[in-house]
C-alpha positions in Angstrom: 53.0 -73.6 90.5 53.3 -71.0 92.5 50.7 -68.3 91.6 51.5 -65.7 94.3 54.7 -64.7 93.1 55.0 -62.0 90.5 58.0 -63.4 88.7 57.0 -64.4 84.8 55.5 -67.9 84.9 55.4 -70.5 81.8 52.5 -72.9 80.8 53.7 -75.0 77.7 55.8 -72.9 76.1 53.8 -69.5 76.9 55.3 -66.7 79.2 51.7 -65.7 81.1 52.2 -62.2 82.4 50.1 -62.0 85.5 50.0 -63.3 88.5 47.7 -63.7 92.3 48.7 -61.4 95.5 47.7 -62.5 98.7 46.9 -59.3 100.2 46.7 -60.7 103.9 50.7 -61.4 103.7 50.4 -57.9 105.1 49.8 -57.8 108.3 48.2 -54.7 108.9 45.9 -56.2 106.5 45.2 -59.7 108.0 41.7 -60.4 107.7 40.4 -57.1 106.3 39.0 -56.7 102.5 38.9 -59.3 99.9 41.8 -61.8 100.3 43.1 -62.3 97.0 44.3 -59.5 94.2 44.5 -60.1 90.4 47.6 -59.1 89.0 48.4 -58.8 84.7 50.7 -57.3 82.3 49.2 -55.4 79.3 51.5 -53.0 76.9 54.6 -53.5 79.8 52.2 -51.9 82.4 51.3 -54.0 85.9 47.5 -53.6 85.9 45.1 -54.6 88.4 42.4 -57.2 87.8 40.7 -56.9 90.7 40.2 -58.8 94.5 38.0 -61.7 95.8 37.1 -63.9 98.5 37.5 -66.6 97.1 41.5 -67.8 95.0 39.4 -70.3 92.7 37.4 -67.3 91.6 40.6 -65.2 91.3 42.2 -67.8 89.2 39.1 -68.0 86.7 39.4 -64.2 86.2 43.1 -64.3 86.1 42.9 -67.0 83.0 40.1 -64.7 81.5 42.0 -62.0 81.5 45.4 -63.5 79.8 43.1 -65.0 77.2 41.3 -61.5 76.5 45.1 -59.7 76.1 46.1 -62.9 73.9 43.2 -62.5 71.6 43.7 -58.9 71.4 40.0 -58.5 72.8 41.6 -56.9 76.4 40.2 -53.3 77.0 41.1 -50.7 79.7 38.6 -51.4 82.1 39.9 -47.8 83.7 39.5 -45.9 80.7 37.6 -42.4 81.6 36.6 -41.6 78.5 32.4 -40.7 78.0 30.1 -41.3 76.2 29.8 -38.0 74.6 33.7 -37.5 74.1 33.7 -40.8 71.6 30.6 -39.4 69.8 32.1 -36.1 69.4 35.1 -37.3 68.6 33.5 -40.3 66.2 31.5 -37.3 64.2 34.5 -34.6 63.7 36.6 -37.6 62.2 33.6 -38.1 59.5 33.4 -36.1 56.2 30.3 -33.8 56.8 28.8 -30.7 55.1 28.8 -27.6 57.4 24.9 -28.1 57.8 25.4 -31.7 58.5 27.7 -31.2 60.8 25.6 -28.6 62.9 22.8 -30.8 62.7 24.7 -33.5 64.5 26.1 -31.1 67.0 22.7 -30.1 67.6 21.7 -34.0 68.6 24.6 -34.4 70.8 23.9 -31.3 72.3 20.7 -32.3 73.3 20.1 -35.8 73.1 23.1 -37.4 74.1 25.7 -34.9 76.4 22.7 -33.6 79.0 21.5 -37.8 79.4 22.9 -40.0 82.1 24.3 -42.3 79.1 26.4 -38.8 78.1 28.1 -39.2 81.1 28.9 -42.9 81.4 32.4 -44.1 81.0 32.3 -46.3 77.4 33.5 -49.4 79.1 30.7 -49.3 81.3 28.0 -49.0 79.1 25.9 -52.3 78.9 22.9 -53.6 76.3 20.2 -52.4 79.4 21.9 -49.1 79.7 22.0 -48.3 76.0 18.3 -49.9 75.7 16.7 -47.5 78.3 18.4 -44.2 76.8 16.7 -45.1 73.6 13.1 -46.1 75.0 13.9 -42.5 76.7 14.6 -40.8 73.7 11.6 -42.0 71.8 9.7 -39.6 74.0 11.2 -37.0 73.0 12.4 -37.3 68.8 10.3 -38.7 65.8 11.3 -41.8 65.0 12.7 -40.9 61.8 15.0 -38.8 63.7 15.7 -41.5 66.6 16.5 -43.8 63.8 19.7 -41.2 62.6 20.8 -40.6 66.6 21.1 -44.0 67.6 22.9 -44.6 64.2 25.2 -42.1 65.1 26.1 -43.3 68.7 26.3 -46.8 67.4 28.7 -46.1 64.9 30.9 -44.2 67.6 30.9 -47.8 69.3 31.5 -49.7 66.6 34.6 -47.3 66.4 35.8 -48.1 70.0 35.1 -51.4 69.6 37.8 -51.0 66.5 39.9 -49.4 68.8 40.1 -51.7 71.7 38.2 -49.1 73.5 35.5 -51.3 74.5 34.9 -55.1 74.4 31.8 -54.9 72.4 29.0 -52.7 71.1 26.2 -52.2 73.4 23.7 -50.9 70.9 23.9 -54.4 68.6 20.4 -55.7 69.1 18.4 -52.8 70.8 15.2 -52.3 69.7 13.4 -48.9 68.1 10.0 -48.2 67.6 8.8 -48.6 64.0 8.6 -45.2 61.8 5.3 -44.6 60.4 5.7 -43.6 57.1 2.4 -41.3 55.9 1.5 -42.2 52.5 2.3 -38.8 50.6 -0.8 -36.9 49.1 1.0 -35.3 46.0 -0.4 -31.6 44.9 -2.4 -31.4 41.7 -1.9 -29.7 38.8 -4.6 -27.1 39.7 -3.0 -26.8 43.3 0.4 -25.9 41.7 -1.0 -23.9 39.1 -3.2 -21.8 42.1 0.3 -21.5 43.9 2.0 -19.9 41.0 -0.7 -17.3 40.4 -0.7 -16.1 44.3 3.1 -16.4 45.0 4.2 -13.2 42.7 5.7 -12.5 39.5 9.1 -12.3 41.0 8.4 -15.6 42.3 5.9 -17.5 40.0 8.9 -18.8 37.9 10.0 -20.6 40.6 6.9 -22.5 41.5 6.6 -23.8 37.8 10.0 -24.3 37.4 10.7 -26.5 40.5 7.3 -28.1 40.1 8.1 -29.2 36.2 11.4 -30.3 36.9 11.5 -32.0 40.4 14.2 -29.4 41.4 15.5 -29.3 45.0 15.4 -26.3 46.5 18.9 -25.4 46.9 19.2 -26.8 43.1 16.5 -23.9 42.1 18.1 -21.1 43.9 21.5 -22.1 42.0 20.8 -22.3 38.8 22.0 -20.3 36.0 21.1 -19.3 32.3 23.9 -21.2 31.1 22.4 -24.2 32.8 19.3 -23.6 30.7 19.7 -24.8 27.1 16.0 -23.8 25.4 16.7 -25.0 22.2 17.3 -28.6 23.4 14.8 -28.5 26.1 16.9 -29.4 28.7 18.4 -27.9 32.3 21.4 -28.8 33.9 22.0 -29.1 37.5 25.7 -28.1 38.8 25.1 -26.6 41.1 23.2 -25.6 44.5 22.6 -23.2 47.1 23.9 -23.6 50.5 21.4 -22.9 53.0 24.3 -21.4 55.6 26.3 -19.3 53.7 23.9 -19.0 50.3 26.9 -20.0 48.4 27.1 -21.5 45.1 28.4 -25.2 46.1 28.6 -28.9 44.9 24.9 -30.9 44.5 24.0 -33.4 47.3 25.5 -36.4 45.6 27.5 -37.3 42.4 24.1 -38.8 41.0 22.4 -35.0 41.7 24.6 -33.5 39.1 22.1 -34.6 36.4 20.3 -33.1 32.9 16.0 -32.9 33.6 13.9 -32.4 30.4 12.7 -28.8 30.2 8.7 -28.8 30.3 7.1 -26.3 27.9 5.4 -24.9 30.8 8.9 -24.1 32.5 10.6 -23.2 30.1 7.9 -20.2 29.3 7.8 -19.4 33.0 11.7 -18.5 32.9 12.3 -17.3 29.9 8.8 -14.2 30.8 11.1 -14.3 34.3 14.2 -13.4 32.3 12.9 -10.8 30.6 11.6 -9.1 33.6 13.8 -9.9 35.9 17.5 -9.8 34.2 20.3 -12.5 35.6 23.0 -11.3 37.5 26.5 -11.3 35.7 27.5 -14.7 36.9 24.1 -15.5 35.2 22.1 -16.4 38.4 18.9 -16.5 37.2 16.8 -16.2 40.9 18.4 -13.3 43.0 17.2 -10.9 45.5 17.1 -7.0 44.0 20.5 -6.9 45.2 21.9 -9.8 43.0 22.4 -12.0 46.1 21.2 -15.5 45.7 18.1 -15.7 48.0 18.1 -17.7 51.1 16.0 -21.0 51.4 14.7 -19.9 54.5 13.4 -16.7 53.7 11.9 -18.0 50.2 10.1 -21.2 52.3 8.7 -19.4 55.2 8.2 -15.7 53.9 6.9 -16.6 50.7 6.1 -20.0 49.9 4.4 -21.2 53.0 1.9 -18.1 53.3 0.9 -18.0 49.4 0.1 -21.7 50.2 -2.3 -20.8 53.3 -3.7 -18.2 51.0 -4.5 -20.3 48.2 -5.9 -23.5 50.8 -3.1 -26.0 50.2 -2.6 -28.3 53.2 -1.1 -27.5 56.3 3.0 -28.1 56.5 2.8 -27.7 52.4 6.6 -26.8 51.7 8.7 -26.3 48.5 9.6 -30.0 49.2 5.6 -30.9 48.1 6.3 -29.7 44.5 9.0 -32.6 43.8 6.6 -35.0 45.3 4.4 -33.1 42.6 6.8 -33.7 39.7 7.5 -37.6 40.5 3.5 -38.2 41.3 2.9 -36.2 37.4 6.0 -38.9 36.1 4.6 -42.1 37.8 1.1 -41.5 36.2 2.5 -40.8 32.8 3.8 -44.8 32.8 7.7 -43.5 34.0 9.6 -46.2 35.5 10.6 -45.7 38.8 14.7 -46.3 37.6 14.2 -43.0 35.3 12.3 -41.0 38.2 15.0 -41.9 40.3 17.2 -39.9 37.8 15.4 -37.2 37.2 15.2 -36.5 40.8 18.8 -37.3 41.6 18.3 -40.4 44.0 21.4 -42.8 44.1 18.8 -45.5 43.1 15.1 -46.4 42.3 14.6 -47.9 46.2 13.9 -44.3 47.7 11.3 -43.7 45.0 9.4 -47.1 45.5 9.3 -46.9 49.1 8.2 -43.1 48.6 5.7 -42.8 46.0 5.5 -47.0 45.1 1.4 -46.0 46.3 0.9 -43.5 43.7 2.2 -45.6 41.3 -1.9 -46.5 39.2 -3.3 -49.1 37.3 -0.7 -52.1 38.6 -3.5 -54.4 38.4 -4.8 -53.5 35.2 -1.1 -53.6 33.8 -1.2 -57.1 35.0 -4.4 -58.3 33.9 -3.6 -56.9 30.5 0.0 -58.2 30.3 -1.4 -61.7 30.8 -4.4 -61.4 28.1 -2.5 -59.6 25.3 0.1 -62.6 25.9 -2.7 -65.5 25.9 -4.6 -63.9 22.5 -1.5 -63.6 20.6 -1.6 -65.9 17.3 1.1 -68.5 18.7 -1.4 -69.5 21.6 -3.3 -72.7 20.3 -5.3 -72.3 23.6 -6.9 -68.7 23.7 -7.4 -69.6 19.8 -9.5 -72.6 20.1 -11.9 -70.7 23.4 -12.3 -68.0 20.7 -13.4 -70.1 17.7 -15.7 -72.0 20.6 
């Protein structure tokens, strides 16, 4: 069979659409460069598969490549596009809130464009090249944070892989360095309480509030007196703040839309914060004097953080610490860990076990007790006869 001619050839039955050039027929050529060209057809396009020494080896890769475009795995080995045009382009095609979305900006920004791997054509990014921008990046990002970047570039992979951008995903199997998970020290009661007194009246509310419901922060600053039902003892969450534009907008999640008991001890903190500080017309309950809802950042890092310092809380204490407060206060009272999750607005109980599962007291008193109340009971013939004994 006559391999050097560019004319459609048939193996049993199959048209095969490529085909091997010797490149010395020239003769201006003769004897100069690698003798023998690969030649295949892809999408009614003449593509080049590359020249060897050696026709046996130009065969091999001709075959390869007629069995990649056969099996639909064939890529364009010429494609230019990066590294950081697929992530960008992977991210803006995913649903993201506006902070979200800046804080992903923010990684490819710095962590991915400015990198050699940024800059790498996606087809020729291998395992060892992906594996050493990672190791690189762990000097620079928590590994928390590595963890969500790596994700991120992965899944823009995985999307070119889809795509029949690229053959395969380099970042299967690369390894990251294990994220050390402090074990959380919640604030006491008497911590909280000290808080409240030192913030200021305008903001006392808030502390015993978030702290007795387990409130996000954004949930706080949005809620409402008609999300406040005193006579049941319950508060709604609808709705929250958003941190850019410190508009009213949708919770995190479907399960963050949720009903919390209403604490005695909160609900007396906002109704002394009602009378003295009247809700706007829309009924926001926590406003600046101007009736604006106030901005998380302001409210951490103005007020929270430095009544905190004053009062001797623990360094990096944030308004984050008083949920850890609320589901430490739950956990001790005997709550399960499937009705903490709801009170906090998790999508399940496995955030709240791997969070606070070390706060959780007593489990091996539970379980000694569990076993002996079971073992005295009157239908066990056994613990009956040691006790007559």
């Amino acid at each position: 069979m006559d391999l050097d001619s560019p004319a459609p050839r048939v193996r049993e039955g199959r048209w095969l659409m490529g085909y091997i050039r010797d490149r010395w027929r020239d003769p201006t050529r003769r004897g100069k460069g690698k003798r023998w060209q690969v030649k295949y057809r892809v999408d009614g396009r003449e593509r080049d598969g590359g020249s060897f020494d050696n026709r046996e080896v130009a065969k091999r890769r001709l075959v390869e490549l007629e069995s990649q475009v056969n099996r639909g795995e064939w890529v364009d080995p010429n494609n230019p596009t990066t590294v950081t045009e697929q992530v960008r382009a992977y991210a803006a095609q995913r649903a993201h809130r506006p902070r979200t979305a800046a804080r992903i900006e923010s990684m490819i920004r710095n962590h991915v464009e400015p990198t050699p791997l940024g800059s790498h054509r996606l087809v020729s990014v291998r395992p060892s090249v992906a594996q050493a921008w990672v190791s690189d990046r762990a000097n620079h990002m928590a590994p928390g944070t590595l963890r969500i970047l790596v994700s991120l570039v992965s899944g823009a992979f995985r999307a070119a892989v889809a795509d029949r951008l690229v053959a395969a995903n380099p970042f299967d199997g690369v390894t990251l360095p294990k994220v050390k998970r402090e074990r959380i020290v919640p604030l006491t009661v008497e911590q909280v309480a000290a808080l409240a007194d030192e913030i200021g009246d305008r903001y006392r509310a808030m502390v015993l509030v978030q702290a007795g419901c387990g409130l996000r922060i954004g949930e706080l600053l949005a809620l409402r007196v008609q999300d406040v039902d005193f006579l049941r003892r319950e508060l709604r969450v609808e709705h929250q703040i958003d941190r850019l534009t410190r508009e009213r907008v949708a919770p995190k999640t479907d399960r963050s839309r949720r009903t919390v008991p209403l604490p005695e001890v909160a609900a007396t903190a906002l109704a002394e914060h009602l009378r003295r500080f009247p809700p706007t017309e829309e009924g926001l309950i926590f406003h600046t004097q101007a009736g604006r809802p106030i901005a998380h950042d302001w409210y951490g890092n103005k007020i929270f953080v430095p009544a905190a310092r004053r009062v001797g809380l623990p360094e990096g204490t944030t308004t984050h610490d008083l949920r850890h407060h609320y589901a430490s206060l739950l956990l001790a009272a005997g709550q399960s860990v499937v009705a903490v999750a709801e009170h906090l607005g998790h999508e399940n109980a496995t955030l709240v076990l791997t969070t606070y599962g070390h706060l959780m007291p007593g489990a091996d008193d539970l379980a000694r007790r569990a076993v002996d109340d079971a073992w005295r009971s009157p239908e066990c013939s056994v613990a009956n006869r040691s006790a007559a004994e």
